[in-house]
ZAPA-679830 format. One record per residue (C-alpha): residue in one letter; x, y, z. Coordinates in Angstrom, 1 decimal, decimal comma. Layout:
BEGIN
[atom a; [X; Y; Z]],
...
***
This chain:
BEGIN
[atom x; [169,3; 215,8; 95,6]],
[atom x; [166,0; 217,9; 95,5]],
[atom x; [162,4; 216,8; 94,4]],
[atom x; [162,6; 218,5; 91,5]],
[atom x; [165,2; 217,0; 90,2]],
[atom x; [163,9; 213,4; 90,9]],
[atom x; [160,4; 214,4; 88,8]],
[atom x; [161,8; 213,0; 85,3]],
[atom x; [165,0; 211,8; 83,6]],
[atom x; [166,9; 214,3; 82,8]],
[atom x; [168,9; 214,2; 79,8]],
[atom x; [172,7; 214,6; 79,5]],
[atom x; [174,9; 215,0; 76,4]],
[atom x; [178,5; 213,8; 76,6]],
[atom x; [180,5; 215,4; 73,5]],
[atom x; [184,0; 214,5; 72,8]],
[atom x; [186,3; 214,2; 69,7]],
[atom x; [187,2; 210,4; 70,6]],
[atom x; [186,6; 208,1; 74,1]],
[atom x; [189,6; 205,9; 74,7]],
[atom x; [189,0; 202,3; 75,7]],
[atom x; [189,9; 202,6; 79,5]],
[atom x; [186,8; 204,8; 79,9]],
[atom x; [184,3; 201,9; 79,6]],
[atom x; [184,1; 201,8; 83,4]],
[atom x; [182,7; 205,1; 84,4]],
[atom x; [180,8; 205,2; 81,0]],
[atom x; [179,0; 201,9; 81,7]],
[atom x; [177,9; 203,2; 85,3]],
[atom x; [176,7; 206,4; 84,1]],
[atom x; [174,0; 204,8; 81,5]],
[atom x; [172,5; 202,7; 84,4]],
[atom x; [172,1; 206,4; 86,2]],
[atom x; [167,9; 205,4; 86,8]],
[atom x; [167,3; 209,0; 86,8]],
[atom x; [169,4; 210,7; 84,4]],
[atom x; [169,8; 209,6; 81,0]],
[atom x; [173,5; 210,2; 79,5]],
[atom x; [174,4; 210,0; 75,6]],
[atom x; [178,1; 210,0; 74,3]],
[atom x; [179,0; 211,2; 71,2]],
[atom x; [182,2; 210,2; 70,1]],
[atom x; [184,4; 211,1; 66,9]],
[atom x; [186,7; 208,8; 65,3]],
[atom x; [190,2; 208,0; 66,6]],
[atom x; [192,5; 210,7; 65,5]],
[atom x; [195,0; 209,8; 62,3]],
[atom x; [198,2; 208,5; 64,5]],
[atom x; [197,0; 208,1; 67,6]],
[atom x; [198,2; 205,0; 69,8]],
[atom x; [195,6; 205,2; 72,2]],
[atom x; [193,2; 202,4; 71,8]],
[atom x; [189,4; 203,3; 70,9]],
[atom x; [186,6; 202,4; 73,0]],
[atom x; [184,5; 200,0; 71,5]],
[atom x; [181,2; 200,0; 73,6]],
[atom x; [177,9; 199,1; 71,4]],
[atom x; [176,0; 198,7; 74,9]],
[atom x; [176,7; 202,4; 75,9]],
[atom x; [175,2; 203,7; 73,3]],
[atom x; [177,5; 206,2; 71,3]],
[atom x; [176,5; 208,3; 68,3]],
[atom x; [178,6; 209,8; 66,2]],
[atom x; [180,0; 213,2; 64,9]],
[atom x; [182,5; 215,1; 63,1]],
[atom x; [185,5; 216,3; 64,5]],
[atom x; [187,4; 218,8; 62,6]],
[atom x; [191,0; 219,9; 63,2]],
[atom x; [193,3; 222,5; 62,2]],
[atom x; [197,3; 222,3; 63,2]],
[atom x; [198,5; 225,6; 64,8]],
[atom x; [201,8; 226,0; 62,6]],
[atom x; [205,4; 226,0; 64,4]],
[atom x; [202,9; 224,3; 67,8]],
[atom x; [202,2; 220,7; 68,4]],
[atom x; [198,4; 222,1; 69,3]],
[atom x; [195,5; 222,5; 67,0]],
[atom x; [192,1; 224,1; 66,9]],
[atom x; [189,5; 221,3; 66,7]],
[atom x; [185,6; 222,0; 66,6]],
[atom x; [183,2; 218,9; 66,7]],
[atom x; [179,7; 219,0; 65,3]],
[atom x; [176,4; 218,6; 66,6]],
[atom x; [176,8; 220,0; 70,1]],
[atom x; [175,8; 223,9; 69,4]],
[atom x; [172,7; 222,2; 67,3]],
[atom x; [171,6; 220,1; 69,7]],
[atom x; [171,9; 222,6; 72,3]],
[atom x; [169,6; 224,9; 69,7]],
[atom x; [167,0; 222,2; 69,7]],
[atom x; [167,1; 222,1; 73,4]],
[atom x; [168,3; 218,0; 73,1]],
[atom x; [169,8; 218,1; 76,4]],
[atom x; [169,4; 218,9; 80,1]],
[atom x; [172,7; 219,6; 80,7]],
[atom x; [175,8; 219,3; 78,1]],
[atom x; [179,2; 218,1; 79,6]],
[atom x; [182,1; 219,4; 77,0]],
[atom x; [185,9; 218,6; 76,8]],
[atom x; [187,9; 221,6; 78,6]],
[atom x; [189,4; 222,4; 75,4]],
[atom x; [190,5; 226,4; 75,3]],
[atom x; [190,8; 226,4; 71,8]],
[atom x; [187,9; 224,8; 70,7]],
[atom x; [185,3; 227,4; 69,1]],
[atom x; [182,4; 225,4; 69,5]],
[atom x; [183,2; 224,7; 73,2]],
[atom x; [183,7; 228,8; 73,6]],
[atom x; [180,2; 228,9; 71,5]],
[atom x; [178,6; 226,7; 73,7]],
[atom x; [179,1; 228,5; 77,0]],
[atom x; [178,2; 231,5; 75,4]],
[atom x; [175,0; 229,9; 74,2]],
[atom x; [174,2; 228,3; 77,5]],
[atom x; [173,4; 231,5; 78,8]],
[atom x; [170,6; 232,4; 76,2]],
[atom x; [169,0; 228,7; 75,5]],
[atom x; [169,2; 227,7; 79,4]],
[atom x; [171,1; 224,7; 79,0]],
[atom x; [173,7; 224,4; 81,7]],
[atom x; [176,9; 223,4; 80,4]],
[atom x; [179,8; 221,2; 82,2]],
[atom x; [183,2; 221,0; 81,1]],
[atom x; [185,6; 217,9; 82,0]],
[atom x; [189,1; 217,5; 81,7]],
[atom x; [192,7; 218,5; 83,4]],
[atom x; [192,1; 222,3; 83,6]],
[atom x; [195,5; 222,9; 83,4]],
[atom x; [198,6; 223,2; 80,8]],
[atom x; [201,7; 221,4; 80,7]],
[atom x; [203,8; 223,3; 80,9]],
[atom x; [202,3; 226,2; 82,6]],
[atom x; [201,4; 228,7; 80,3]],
[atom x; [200,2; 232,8; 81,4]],
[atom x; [198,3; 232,5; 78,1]],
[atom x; [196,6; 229,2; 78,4]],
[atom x; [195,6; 229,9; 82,1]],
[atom x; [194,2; 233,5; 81,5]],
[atom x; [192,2; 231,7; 78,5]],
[atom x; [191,0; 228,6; 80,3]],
[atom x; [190,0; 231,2; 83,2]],
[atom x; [187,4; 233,2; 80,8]],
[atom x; [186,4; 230,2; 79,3]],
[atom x; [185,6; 228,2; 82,9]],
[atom x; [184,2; 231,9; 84,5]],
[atom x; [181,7; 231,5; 81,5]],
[atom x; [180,9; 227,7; 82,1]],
[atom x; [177,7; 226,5; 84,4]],
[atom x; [180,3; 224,1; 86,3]],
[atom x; [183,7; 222,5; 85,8]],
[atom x; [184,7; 218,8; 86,5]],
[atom x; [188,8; 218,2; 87,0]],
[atom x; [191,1; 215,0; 87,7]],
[atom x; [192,8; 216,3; 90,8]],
[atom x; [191,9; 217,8; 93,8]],
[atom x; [195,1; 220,4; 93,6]],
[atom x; [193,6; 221,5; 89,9]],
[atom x; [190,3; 222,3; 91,9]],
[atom x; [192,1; 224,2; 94,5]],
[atom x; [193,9; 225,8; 91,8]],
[atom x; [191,1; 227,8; 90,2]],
[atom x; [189,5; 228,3; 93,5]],
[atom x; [193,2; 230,3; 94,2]],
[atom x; [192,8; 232,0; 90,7]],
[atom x; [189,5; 233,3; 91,5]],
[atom x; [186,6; 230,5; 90,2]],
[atom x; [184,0; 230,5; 92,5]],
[atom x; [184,1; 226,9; 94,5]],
[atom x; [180,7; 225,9; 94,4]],
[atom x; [180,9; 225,7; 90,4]],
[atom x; [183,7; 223,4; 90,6]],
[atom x; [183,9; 219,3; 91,2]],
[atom x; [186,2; 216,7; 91,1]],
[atom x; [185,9; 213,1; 89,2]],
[atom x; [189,4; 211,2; 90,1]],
[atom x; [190,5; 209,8; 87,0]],
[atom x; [190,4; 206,4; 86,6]],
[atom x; [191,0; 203,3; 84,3]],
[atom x; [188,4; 200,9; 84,1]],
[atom x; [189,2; 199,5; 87,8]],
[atom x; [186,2; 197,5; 88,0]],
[atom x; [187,9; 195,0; 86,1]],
[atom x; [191,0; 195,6; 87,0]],
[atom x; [190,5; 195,2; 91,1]],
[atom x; [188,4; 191,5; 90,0]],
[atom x; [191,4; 190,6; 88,0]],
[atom x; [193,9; 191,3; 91,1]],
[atom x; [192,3; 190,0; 93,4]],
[atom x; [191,8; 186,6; 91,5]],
[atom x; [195,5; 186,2; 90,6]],
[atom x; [197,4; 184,0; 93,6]],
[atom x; [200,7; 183,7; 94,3]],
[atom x; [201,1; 180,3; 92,5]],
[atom x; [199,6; 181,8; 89,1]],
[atom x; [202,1; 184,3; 89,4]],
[atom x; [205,0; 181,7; 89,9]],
[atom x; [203,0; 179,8; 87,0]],
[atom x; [203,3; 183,3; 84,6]],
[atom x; [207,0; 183,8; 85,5]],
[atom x; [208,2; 180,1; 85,0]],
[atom x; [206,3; 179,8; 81,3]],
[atom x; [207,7; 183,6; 80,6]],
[atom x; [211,5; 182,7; 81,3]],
[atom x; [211,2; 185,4; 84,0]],
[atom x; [211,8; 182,9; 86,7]],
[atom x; [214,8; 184,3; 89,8]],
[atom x; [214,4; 187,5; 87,6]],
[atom x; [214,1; 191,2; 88,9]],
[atom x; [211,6; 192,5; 86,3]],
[atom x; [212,0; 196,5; 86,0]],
[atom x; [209,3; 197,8; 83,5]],
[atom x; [208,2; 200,9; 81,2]],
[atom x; [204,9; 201,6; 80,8]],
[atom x; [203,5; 203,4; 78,1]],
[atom x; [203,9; 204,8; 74,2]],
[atom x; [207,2; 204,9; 72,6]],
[atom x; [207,1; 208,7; 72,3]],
[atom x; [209,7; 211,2; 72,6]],
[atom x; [208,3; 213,1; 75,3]],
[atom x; [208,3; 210,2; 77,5]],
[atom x; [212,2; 210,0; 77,1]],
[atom x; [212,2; 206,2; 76,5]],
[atom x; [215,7; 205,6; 76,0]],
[atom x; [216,7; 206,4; 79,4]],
[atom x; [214,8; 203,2; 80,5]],
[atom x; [217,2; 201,8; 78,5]],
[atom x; [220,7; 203,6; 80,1]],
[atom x; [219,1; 203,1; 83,4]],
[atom x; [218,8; 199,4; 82,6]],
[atom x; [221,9; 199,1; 81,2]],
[atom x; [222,9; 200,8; 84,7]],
[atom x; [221,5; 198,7; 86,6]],
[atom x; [222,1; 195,6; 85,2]],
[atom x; [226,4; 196,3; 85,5]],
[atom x; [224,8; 196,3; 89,3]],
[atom x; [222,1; 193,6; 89,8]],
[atom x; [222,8; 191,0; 87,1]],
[atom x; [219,2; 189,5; 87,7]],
[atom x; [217,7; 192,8; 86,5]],
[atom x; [215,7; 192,3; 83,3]],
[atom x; [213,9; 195,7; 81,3]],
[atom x; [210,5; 195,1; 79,9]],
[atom x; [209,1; 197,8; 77,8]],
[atom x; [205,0; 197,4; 77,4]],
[atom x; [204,3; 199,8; 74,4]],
[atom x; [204,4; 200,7; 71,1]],
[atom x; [204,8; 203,7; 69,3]],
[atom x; [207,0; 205,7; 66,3]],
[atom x; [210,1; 205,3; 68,8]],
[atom x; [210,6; 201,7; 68,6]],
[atom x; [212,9; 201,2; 66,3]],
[atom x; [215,2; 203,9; 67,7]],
[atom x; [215,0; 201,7; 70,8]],
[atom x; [215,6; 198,7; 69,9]],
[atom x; [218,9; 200,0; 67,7]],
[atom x; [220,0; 201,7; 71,3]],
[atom x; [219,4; 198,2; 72,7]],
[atom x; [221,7; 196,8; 70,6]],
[atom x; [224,0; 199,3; 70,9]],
[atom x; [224,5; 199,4; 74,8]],
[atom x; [224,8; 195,4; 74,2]],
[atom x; [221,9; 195,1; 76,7]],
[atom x; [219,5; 192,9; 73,7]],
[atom x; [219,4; 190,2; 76,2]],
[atom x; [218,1; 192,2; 79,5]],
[atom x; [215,1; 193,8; 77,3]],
[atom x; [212,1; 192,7; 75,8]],
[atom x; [209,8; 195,0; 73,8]],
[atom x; [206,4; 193,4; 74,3]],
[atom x; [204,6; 196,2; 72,2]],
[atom x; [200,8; 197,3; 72,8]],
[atom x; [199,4; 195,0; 75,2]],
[atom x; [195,7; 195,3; 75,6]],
[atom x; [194,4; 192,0; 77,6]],
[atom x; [194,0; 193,4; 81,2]],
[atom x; [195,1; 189,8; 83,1]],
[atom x; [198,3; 189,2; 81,2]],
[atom x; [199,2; 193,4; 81,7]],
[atom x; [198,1; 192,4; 85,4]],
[atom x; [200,5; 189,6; 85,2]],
[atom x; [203,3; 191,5; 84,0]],
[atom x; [202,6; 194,5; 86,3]],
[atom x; [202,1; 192,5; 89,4]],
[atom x; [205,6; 190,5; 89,2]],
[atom x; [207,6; 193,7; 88,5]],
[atom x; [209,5; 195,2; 90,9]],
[atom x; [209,2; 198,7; 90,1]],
[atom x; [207,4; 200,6; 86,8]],
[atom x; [210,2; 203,5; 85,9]],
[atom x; [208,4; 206,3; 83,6]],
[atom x; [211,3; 209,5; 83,2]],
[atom x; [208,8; 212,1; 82,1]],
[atom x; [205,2; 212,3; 80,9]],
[atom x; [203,7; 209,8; 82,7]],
[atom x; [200,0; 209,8; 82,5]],
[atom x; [197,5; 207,0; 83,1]],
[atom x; [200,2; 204,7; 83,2]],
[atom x; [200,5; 205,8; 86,8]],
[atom x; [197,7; 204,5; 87,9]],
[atom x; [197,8; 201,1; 86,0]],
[atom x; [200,9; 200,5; 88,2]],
[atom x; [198,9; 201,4; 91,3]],
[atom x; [196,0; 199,7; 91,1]],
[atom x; [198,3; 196,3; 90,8]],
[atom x; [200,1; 197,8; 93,8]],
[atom x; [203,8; 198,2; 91,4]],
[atom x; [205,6; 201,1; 93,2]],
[atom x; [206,6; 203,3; 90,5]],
[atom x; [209,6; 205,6; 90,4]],
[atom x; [209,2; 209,2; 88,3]],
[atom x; [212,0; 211,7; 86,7]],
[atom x; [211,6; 215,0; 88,9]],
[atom x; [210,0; 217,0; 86,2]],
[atom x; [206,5; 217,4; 87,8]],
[atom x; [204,8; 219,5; 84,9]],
[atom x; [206,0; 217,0; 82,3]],
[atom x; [203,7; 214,2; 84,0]],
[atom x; [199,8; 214,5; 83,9]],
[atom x; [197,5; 215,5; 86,7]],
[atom x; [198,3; 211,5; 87,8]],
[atom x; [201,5; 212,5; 89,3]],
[atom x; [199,5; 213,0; 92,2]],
[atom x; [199,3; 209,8; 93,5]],
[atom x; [203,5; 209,2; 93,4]],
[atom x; [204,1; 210,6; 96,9]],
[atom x; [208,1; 210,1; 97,8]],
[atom x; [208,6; 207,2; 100,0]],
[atom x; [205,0; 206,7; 100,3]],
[atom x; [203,2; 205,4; 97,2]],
[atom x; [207,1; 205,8; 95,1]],
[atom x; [209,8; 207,6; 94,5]],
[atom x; [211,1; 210,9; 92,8]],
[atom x; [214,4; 210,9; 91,3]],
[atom x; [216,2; 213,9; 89,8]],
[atom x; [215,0; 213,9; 86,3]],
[atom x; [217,5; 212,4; 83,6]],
[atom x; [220,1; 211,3; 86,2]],
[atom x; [221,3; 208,0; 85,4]],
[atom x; [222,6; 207,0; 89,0]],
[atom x; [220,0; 208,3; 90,9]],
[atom x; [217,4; 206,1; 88,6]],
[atom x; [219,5; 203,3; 89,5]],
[atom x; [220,0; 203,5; 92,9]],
[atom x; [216,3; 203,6; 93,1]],
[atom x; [215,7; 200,7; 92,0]],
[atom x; [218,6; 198,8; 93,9]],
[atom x; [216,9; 200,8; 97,2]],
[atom x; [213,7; 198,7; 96,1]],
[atom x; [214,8; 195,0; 95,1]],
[atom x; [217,4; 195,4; 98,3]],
[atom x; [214,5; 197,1; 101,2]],
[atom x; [211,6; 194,7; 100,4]],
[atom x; [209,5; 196,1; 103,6]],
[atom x; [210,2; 199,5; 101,9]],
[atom x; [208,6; 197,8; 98,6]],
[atom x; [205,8; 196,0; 100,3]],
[atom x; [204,5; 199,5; 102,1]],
[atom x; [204,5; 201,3; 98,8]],
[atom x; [202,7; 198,7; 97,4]],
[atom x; [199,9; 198,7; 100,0]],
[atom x; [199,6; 202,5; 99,9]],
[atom x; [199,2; 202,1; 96,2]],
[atom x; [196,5; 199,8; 96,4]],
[atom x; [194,8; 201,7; 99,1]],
[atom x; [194,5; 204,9; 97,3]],
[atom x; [193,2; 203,5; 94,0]],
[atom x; [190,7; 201,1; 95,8]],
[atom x; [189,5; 204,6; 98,4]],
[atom x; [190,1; 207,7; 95,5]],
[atom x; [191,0; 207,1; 92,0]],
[atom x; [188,1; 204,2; 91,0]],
[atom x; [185,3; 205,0; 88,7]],
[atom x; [183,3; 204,6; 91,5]],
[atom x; [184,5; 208,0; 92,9]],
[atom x; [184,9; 209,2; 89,5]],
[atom x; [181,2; 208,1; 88,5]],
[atom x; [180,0; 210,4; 91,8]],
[atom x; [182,2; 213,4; 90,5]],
[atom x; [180,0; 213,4; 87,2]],
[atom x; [176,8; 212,9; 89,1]],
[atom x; [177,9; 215,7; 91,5]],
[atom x; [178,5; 218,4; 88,8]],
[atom x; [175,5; 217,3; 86,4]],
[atom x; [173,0; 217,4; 90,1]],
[atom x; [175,1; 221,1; 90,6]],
[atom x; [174,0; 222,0; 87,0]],
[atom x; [170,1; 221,3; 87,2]],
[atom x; [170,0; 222,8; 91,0]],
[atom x; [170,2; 225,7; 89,1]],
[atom x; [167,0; 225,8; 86,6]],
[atom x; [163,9; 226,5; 87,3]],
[atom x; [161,4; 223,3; 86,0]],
***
């Protein structure tokens, strides 16, 4: 970092339409930045969201409007949130980090406006569509050629762009990452005998647990953790399904349940928010199984050190997929195939040295890459990037 950047505290506006709960770890670092000064504004949780708010009155957030127009015959809307083009106006901010969202007008506004008011703007997010998409890309590259800087998940998304043409200086990587601070205490804490404790007062006792992880939605194909239960449990009678989630698909699920006659070998725990008893759950299971759309769920399996098996549908997972590396950190198996699922997860409960690598590769990865440490050091990287730039 130069001189001139160490002479004051520069100021840093965060604006996003709504902050999930699991980013209270790389929030909370960033406010005790001693030379930087960040401020997140936040909108309100979108109407029929599952994802659970962040509730953080220490951080600091202020609030704003978020407006939102569906795109008819899409599942995609054009949103605009207030306050960033007018605080940029009134020169609020020494650098403004926005949402990578191509179609939001005021982030398209913004960029524009950086180049007249001198404010270096950031944008944050995946940087890519799922599925791939000619016009989304072609969009996102206009939009990111007209951005100061540009902060992704992934390393491959950086490398993307740089491919495509984005000049590699402007870009920088923040490894997304749940709130691992907390997590990593909680996992290290928990012994063995707690474990045994959980599992005896659970009635999970001499049982292989085999878990899905995340909303009941239909683009995360939920009921094939149920046919590959249902599988498995013909095979391995010790085989129980948990399902940690809730969402508009439930009742669907539990009919299907019922239906394969498999009531007894599942349990729908619904939303579980209290980090030691999803540790608990996570960190007895034999395997987490997530067919398509996986997301952050990945790496709440990793950091516990829960091999994970995926459907082989990489573009229906988010940028996360990364970390599932076949016979490494997981497995792939060929998306929607029953068997193949199923043998999986007999490979697992059968090859427990195969099981107790995954899980320390797991752990090693989260605990060297995808913490908000690293992910704290992405954001300062791009925001020391932006002011490098201006002349003070």
């Amino acid at each position: 970092m130069t001189d001139s950047i160490r002479q004051r505290k520069h100021k840093v506006g965060v604006f996003g339409a709504y902050y999930p709960a699991y980013r209270y770890g790389v929030f909370s670092r960033l406010v005790q930045i001693r030379h930087l000064d960040f401020t997140f504004h936040c909108g309100e949780r979108p109407r029929g969201s599952h994802i659970r708010p962040l509730d953080a009155r220490d951080i600091g957030f202020r609030s704003l409007r978020s407006y939102e127009v569906a795109i008819p015959g899409t599942r995609n809307a054009v949103r605009f949130r207030g306050g960033c083009i007018s605080a940029m106006l009134r020169r609020d901010y020494d650098v403004v980090i926005l949402t990578n969202d191509i179609l939001g007008p005021d982030i398209w506004l913004s960029c524009l406006l950086s180049h007249w008011v001198g404010i270096p703007v950031c944008l944050w997010g995946q940087g890519i569509s799922r599925p791939p998409s000619w016009l989304r890309d072609t969009l996102r590259y206009w939009l990111t050629s007209l951005a100061t800087a540009a902060l992704y998940y992934t390393d491959s998304v950086k490398n993307y762009w740089i491919k495509k043409g984005i000049p590699s200086e402007k870009l920088f990587v923040a490894y997304n990452a749940l709130n691992t601070d907390e997590q990593i205490r909680i996992r290290d804490s928990l012994s063995l005998s707690d474990l045994d404790a959980f599992l005896s007062s659970h009635g999970l006792a001499g049982r292989k647990i085999v878990t899905f992880l995340g909303r009941l939605i239909p683009e995360k194909k939920p009921w094939l953790f149920l046919d590959i239960v249902k599988k498995t449990v013909a095979l391995e009678p010790t085989i129980i399904g948990i399902i940690i989630g809730d969402g508009p698909e439930r009742e669907r699920l539990e009919a299907q349940a019922h239906h394969l006659g498999i009531s007894g070998q599942i349990r729908f725990l619904g939303a579980v928010y209290e980090e030691e008893l999803l540790a608990k759950y996570l960190m007895t299971s034999v395997v987490v199984v997530l067919p398509a759309f996986a997301g952050l769920a990945i790496q709440h399996a990793a950091v516990y050190g829960t091999p994970l098996i995926l459907g082989d549908l990489p573009h229906s997972h988010g940028p996360e997929q990364e970390i599932v590396v076949h016979n490494h950190t997981g497995l792939w198996s060929p998306a929607e195939d029953i068997d193949a699922f199923a043998n999986a997860i007999l490979r697992l409960i059968r090859e427990p040295d195969l099981r107790c690598m995954l899980s320390h590769n797991l752990k090693k990865i989260i605990d060297e890459k995808y913490n908000v440490e690293r992910m704290t050091q992405g954001f300062l990287d791009a925001v020391h990037y932006c002011l490098h730039g201006r002349t003070y």
